[in-house]
N, C-alpha and C positions, 0 to 999 in steps of 0.2 A: 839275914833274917833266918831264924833258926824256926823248923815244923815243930807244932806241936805236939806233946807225946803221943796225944790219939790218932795221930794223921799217918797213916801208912803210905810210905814212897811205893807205887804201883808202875812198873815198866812192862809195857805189851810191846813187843818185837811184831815187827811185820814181816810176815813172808812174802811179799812183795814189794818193789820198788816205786815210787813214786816216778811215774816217765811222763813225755807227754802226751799229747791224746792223739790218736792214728787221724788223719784227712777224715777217712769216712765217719766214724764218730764226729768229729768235729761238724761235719756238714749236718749229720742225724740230730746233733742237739741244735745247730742254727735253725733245722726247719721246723723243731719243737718250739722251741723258744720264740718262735712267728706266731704257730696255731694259738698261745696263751692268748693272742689278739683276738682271735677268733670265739674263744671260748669266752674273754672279758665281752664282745659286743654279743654272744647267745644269752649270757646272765644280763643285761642293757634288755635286749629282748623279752625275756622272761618277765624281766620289770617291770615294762610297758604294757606286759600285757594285763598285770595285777593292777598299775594305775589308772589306766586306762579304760579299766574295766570290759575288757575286749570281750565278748563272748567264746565260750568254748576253751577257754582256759579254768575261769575263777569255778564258772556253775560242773567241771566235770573231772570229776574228783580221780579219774583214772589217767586222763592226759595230762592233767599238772601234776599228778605223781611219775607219770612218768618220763615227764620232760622234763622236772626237778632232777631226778634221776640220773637222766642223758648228761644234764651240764654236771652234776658232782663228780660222776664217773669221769669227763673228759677234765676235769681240773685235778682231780686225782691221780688218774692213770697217766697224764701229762709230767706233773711232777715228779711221779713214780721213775717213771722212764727219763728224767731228766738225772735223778739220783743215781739211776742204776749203771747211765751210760756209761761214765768215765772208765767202771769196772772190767767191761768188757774186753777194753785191751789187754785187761792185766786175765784173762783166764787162759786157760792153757788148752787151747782149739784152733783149731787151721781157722784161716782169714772167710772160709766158706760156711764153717760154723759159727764164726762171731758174725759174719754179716746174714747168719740166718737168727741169731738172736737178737740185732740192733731191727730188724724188719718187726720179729714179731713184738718187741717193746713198743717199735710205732704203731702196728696195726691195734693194738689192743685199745690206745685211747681213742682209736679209728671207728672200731668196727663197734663195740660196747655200745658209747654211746647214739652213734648209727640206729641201732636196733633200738632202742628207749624209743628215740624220735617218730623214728617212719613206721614202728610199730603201732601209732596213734596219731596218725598224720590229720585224719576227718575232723574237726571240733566237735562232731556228733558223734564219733564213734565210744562207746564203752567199755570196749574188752581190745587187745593189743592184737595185731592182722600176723601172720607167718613172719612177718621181717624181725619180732622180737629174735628169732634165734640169732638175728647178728651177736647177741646182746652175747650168747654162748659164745659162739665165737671168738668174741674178741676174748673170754673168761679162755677159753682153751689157750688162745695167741700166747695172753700171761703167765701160764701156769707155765705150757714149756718153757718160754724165754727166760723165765726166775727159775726152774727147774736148771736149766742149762746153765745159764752162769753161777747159780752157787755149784754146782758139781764142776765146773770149770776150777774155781777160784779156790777150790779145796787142790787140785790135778797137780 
């Protein structure tokens, strides 16, 4: 089957090798790919509480924002850090910096959504209590841990 003239042949070389995944990575995504359980039965939750018509969810508009919040960030920042693991073996950092960047991939889908939640823990409360900073937190965990490994994967 011959390309056609518009079609340009595109070869991207990799400067790394495809190997396979170190133990510890391997165990970081097993206990990832657990919490996906965790976050399917919070979103279960979340639902119950809209059909149910529970109070303290539907009537207040700042803790279903931000428990909505809590779960997008923890299905997000989950798959993030499911994407990104594999990488890590390939950046070019002693075993003390990759396992400080596979921590802060975990903590971030940890700590983030943390601070959504129990920053609005009362049905009655209006405004989010000190625990939002988790929410930081976990936003710092990110930034180094992607800061680290694309400066790794360039090294």
């Amino acid at each position: 089957m011959t390309r056609p003239s518009w079609c340009v042949a595109v070869t991207v070389p990799l400067s790394w090798k495809a190997t396979e995944m170190s133990p510890e990575t391997r165990v970081t995504v097993a206990i990832l790919l657990i919490t996906v359980c965790t976050i399917a039965f919070g979103g279960l939750s979340l639902l119950m509480q809209i059909v149910r018509r529970i109070p303290g969810y539907l009537d207040n508009p700042a803790r279903r924002a931000l428990w909505t919040a809590g779960h997008a960030h923890a299905g997000v920042l989950v798959l993030f850090a499911l994407a990104t693991l594999p990488f890590v073996d390939q950046a070019g950092y002693s075993d003390g910096l990759r396992t400080l960047i596979r921590v802060l991939l975990v903590a971030a889908p940890i700590l983030m959504p943390l601070g959504f939640f129990l920053s609005i823990v009362r049905p009655t409360a209006t405004r989010p209590n000190k625990l939002i900073w988790l929410t930081g937190a976990g936003g710092l965990c990110l930034v180094v841990a992607t800061l680290l490994l694309g400066v790794g994967l360039l090294v």
